[in-house]
DSSP file (Angstrom, degrees, kcal/mol; ACC not computed):
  #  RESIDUE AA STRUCTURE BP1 BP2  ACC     N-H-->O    O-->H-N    N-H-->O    O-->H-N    TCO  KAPPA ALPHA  PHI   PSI    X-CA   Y-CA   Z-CA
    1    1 A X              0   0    0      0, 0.0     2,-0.5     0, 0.0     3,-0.1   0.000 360.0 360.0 360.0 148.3   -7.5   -4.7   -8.8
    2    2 A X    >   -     0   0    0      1,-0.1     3,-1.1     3,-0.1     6,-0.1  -0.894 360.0-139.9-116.1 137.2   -4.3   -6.4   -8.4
    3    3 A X  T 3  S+     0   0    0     -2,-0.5    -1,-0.1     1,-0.3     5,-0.0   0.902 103.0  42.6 -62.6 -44.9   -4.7  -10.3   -9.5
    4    4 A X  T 3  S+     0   0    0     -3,-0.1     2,-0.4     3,-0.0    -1,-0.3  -0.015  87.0 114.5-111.1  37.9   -2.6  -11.7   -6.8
    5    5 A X    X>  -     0   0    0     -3,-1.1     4,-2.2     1,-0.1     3,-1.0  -0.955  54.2-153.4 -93.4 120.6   -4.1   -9.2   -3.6
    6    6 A X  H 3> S+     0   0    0     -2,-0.4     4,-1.3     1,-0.2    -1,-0.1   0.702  97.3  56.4 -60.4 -28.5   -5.9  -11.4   -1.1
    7    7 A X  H 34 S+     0   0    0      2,-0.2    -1,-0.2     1,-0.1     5,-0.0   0.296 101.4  51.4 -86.4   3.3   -7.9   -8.3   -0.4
    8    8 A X  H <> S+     0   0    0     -3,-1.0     4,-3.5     3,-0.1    -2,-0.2   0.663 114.9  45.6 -96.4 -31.0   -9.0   -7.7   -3.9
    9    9 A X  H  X>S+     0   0    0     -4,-2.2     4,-1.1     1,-0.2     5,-0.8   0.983 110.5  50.5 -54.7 -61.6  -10.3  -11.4   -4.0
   10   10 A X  H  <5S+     0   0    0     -4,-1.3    -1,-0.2     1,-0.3     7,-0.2   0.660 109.8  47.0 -88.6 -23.8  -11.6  -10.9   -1.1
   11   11 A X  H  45S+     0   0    0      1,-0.2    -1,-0.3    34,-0.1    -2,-0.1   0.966 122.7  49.7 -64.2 -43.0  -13.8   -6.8   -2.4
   12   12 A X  H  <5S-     0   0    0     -4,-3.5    -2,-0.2     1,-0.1    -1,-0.2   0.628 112.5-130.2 -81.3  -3.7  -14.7   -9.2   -5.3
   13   13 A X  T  <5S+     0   0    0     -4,-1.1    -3,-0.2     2,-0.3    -1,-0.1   0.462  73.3 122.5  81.7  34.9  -15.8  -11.8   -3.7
   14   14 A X  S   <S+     0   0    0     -5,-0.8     2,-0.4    -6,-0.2    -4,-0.2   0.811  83.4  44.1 -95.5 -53.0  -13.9  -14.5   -5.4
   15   15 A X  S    S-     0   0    0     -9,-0.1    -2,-0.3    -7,-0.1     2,-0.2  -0.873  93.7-120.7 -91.4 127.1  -12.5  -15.4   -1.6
   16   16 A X        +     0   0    0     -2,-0.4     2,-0.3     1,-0.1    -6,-0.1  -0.519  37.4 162.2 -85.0 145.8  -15.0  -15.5    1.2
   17   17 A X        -     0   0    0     -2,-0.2     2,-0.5    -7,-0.2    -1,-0.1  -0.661  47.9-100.9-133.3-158.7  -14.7  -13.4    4.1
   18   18 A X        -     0   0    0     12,-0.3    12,-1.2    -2,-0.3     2,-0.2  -0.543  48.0-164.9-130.9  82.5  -17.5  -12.4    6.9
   19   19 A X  E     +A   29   0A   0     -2,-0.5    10,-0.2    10,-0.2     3,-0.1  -0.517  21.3 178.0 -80.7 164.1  -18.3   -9.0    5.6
   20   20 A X  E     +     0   0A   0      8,-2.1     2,-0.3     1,-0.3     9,-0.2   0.740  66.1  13.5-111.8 -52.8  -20.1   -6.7    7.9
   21   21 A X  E     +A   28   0A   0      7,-1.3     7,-2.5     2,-0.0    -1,-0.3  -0.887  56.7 166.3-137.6 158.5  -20.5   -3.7    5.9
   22   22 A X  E     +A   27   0A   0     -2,-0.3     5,-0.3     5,-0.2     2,-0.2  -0.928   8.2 152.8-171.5 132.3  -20.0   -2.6    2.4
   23   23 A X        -     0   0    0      3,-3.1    -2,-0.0    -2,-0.3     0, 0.0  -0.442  63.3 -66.0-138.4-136.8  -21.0    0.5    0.4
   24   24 A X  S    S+     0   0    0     -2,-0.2     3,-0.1     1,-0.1    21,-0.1   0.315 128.0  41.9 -95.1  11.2  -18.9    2.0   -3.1
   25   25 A X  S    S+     0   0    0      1,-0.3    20,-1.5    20,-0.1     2,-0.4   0.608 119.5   8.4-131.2 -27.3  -16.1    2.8   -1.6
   26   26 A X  B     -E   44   0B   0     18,-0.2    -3,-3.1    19,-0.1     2,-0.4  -0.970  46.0-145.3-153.5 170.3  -15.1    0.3    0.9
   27   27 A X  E     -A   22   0A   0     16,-1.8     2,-0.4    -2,-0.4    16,-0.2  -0.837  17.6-161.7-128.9 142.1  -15.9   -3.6    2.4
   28   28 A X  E     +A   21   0A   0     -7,-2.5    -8,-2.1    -2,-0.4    -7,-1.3  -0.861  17.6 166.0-139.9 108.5  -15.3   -4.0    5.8
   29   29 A X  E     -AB  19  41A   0     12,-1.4    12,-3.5    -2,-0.4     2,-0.2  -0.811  40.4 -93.0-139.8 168.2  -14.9   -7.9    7.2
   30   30 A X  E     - B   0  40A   0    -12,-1.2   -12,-0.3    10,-0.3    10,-0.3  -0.518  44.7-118.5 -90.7 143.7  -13.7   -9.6   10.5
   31   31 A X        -     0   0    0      8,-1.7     3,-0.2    -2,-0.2     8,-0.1  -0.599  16.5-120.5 -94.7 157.1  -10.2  -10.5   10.5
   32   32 A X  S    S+     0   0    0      1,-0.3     2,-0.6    -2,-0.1    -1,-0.1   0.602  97.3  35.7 -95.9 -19.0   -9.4  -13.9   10.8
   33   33 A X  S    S-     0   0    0     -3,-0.0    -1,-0.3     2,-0.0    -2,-0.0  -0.513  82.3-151.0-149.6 110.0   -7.3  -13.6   14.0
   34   34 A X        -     0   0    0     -2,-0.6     3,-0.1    -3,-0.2     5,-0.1   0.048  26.5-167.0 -63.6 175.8   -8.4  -11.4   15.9
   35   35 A X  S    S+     0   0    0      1,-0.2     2,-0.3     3,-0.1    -1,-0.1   0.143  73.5  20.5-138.0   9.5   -6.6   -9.3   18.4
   36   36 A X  S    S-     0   0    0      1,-0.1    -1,-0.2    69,-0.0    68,-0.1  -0.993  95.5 -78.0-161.3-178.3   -9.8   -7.8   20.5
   37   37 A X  S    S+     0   0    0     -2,-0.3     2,-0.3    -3,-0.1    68,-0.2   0.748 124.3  21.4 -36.8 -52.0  -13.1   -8.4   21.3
   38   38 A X  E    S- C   0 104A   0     66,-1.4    66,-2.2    -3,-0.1     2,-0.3  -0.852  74.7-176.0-145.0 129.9  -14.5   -6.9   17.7
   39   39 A X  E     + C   0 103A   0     -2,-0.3    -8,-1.7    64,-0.2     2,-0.3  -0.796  11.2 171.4-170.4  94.7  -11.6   -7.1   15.0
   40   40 A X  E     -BC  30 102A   0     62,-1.5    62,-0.7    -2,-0.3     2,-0.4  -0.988  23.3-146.9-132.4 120.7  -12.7   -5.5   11.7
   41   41 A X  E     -BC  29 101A   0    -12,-3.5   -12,-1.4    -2,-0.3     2,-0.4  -0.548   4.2-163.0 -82.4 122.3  -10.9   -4.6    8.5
   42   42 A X        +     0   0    0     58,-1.1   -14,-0.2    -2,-0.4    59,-0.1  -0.460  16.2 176.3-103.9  66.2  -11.8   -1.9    6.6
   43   43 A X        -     0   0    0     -2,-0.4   -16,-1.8   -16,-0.2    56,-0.1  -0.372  28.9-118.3 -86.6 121.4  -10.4   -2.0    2.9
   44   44 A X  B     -E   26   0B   0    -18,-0.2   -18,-0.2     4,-0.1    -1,-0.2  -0.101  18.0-134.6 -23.6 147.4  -10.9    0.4   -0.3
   45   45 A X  S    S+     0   0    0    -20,-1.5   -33,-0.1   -19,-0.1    -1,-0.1   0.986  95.4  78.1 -69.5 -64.3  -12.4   -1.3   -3.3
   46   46 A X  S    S-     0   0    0      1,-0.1     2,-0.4   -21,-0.1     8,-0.0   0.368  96.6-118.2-106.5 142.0   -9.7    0.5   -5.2
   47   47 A X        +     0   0    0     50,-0.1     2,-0.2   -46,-0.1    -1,-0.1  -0.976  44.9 161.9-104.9 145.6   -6.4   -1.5   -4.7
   48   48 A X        -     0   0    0     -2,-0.4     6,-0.4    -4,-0.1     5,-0.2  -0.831  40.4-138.6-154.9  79.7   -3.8    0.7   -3.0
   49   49 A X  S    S+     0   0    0     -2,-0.2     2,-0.3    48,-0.1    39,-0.2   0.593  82.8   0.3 -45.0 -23.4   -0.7   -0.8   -1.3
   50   50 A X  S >> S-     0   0    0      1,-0.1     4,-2.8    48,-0.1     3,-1.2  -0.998  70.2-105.0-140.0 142.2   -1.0    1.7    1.8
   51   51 A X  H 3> S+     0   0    0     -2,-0.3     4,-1.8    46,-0.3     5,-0.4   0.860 120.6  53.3 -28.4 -48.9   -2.9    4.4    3.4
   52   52 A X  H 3> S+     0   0    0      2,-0.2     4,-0.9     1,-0.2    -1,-0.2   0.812 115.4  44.2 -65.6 -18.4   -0.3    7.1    2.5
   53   53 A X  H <> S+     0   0    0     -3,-1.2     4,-1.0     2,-0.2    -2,-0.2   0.942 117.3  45.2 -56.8 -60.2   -0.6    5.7   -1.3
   54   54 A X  H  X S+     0   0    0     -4,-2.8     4,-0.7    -6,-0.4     8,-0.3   0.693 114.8  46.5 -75.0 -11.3   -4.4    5.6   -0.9
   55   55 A X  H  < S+     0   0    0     -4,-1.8     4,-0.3    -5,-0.4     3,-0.2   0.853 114.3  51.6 -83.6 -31.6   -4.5    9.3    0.8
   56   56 A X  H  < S+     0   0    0     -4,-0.9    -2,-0.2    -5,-0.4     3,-0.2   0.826 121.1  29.5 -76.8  -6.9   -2.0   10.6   -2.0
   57   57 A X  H  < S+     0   0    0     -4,-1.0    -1,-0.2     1,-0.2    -2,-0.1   0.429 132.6  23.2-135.2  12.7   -3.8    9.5   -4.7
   58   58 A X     X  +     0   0    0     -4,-0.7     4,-0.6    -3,-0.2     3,-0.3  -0.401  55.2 168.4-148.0  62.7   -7.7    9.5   -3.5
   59   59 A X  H >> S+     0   0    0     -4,-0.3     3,-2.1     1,-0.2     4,-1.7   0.911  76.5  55.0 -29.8 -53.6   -8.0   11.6   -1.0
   60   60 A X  H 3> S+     0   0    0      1,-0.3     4,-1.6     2,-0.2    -1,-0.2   0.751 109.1  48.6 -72.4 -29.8  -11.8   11.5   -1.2
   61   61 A X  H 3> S+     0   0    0     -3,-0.3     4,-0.9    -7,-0.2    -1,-0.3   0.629 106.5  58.1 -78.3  -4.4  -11.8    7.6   -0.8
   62   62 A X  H << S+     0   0    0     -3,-2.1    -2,-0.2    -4,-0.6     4,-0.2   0.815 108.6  43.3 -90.9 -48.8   -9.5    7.8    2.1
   63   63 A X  H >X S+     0   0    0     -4,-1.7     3,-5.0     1,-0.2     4,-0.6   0.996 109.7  56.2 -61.0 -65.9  -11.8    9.9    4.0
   64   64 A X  H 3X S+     0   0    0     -4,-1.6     4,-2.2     1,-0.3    -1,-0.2   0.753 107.9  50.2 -26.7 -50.4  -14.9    7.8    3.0
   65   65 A X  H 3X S+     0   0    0     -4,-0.9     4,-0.7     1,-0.2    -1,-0.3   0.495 109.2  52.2 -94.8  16.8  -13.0    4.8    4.5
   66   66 A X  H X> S+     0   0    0     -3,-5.0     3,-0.9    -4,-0.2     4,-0.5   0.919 109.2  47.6 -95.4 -66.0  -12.5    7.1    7.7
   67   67 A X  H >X S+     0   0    0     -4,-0.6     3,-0.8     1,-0.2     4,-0.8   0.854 117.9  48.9 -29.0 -48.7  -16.4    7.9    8.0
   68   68 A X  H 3X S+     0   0    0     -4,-2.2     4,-1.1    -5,-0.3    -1,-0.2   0.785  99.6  59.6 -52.9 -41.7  -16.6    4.2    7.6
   69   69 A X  H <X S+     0   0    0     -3,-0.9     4,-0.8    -4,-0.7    -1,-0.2   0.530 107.5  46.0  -9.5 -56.4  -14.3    3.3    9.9
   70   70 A X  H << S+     0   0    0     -3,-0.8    -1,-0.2    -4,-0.5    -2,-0.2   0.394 107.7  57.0 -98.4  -5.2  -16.4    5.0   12.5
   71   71 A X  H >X>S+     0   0    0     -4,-0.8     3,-4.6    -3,-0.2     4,-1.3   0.771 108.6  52.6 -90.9-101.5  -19.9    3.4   11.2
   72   72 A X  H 3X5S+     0   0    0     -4,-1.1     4,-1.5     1,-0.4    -2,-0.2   0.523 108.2  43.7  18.3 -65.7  -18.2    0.1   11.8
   73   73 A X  H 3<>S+     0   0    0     -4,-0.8     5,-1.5     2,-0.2    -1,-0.4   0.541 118.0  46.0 -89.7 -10.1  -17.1    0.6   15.2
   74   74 A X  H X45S+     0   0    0     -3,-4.6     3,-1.1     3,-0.2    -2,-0.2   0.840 110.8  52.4 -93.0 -51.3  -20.6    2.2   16.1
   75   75 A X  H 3<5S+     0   0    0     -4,-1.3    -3,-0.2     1,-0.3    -2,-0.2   0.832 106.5  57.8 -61.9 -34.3  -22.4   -0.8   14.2
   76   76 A X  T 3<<S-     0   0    0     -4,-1.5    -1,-0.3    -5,-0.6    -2,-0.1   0.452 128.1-102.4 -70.5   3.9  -19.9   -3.3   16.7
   77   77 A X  T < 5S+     0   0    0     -3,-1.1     2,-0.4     1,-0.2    -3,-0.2   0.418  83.0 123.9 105.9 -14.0  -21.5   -1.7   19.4
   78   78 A X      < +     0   0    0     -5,-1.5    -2,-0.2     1,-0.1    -1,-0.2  -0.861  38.9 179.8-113.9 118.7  -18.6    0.7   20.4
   79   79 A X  S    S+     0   0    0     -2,-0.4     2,-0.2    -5,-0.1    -1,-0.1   0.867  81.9  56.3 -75.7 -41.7  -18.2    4.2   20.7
   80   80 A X        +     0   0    0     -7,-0.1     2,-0.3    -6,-0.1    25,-0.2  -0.642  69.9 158.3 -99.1 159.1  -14.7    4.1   21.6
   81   81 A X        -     0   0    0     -2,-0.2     2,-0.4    23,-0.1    23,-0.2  -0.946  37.2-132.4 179.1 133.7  -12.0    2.2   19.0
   82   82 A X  E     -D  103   0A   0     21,-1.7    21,-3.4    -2,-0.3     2,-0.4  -0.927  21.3-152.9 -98.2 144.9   -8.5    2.1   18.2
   83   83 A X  E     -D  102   0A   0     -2,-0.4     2,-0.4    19,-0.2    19,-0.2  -1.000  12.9-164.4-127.7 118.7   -7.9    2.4   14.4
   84   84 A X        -     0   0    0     17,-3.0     2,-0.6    -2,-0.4    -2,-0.0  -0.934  11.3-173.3-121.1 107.8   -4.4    0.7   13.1
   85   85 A X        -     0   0    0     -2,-0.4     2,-0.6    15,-0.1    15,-0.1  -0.754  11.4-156.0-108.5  91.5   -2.9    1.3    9.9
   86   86 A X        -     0   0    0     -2,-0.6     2,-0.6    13,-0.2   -35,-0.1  -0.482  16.8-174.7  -1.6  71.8    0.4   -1.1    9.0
   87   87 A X        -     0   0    0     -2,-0.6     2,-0.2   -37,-0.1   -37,-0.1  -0.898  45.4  -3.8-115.0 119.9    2.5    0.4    6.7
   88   88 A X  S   >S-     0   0    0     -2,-0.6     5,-1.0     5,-0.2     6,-0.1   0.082  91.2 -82.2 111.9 150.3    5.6   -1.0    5.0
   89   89 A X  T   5S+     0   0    0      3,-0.2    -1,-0.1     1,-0.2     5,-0.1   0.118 126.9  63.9 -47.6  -3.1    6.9   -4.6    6.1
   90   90 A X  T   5S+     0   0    0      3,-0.1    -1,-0.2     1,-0.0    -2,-0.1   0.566  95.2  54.9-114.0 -29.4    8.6   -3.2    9.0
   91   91 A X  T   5S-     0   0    0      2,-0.1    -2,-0.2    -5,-0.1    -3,-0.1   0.521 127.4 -92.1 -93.3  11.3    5.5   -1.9   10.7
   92   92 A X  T   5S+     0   0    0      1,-0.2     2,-1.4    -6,-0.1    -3,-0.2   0.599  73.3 154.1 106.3   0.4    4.0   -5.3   10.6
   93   93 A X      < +     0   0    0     -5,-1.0    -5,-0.2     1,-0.2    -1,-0.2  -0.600  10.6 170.7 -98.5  94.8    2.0   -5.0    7.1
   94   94 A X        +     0   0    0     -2,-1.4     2,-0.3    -5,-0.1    -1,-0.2   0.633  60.8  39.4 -66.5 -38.2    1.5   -8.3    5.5
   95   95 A X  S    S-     0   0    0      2,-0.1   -90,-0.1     1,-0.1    -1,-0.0  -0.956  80.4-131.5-130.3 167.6   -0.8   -8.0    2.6
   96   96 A X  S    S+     0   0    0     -2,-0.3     2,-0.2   -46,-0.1     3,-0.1   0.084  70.4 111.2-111.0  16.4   -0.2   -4.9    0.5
   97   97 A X  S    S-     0   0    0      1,-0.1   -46,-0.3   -50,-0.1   -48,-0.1  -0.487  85.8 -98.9 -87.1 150.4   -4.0   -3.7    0.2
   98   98 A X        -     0   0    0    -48,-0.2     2,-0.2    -2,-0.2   -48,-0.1  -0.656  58.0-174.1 -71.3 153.3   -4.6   -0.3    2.3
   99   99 A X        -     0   0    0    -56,-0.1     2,-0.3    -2,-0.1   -13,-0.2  -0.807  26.6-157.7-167.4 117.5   -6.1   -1.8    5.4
  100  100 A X        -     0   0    0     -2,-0.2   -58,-1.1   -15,-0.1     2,-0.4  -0.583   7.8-156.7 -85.2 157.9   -7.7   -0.4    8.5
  101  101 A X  E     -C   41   0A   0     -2,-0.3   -17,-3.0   -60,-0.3     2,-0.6  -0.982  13.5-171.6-135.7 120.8   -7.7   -2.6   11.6
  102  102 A X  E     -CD  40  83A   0    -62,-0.7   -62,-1.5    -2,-0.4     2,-0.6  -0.978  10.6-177.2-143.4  93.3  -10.8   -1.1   13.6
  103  103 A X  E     +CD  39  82A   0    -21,-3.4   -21,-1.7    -2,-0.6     2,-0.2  -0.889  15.0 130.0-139.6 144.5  -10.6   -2.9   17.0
  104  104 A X  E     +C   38   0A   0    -66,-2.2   -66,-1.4    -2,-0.6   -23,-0.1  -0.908  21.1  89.0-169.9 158.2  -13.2   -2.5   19.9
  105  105 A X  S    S+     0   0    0     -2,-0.2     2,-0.3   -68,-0.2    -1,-0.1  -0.114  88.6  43.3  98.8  -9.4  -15.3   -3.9   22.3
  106  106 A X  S    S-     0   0    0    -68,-0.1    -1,-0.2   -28,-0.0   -68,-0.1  -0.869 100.0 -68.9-139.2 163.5  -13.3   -4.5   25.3
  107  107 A X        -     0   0    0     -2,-0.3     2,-0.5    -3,-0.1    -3,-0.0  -0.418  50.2-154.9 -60.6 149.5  -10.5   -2.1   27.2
  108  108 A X        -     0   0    0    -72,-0.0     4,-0.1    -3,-0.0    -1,-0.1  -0.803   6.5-138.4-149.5 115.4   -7.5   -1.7   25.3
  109  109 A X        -     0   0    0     -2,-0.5     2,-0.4     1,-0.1     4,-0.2   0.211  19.2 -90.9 -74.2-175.3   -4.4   -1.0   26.6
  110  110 A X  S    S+     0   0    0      1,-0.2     2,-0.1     2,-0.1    -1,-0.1  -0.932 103.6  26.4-131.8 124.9   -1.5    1.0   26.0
  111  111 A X  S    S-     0   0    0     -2,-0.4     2,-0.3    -3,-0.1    -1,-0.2   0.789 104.3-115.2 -51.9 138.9    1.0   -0.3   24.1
  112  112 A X              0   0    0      1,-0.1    -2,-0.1    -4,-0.1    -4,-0.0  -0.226 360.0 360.0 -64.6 144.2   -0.8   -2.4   22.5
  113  113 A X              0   0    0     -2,-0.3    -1,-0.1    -4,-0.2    -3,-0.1   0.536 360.0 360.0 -57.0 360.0   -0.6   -5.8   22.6
């Protein structure tokens, strides 16, 4: 756990969020601005500044939060899903937690918006 990650408060519950799912490997809560219909984050417990961090150095929790990923988007009602992972400040990635962005419920076009 990193002391100053808004997404470590957020696994430990020191911050409130609106989780939806949560097991031992990962917390999954609604992001606070969304950008579709169903707009859900899917975080390690573990802190991990990116997905290529968290794949090189957990594999096995990276997959977990890919099976999750897909629980998530079934549990919003939706078979079909775009899944967006942010990495590095130049690709848009604002807090420094691995973070899926799992966004569904309506069409969603190409490029995204």
């Amino acid at each position: 756990m990193s002391d100053d990650c808004l997404f470590c408060k957020i696994v430990s519950g020191d911050v409130p969020a609106e989780v939806v799912a949560e097991n031992e490997h990962t917390v999954a809560f609604r992001d606070i601005s969304p950008q579709a219909a169903s707009h859900v984050l899917v975080v390690p417990r573990e802190h991990h500044p990116d997905v290529a961090s968290l794949a090189a150095a957990r594999p096995e929790v990276a997959a977990a939060l890919l099976v999750d990923v897909a629980k998530v988007a079934r549990a919003e009602g939706s078979s079909s899903f775009r899944l967006v992972f942010n990495t590095g400040p130049d690709a848009g990635q604002t807090v420094f937690h691995c973070h899926g962005h799992v966004l569904s419920g309506e069409p969603l076009g190409w490029p995204p918006r």
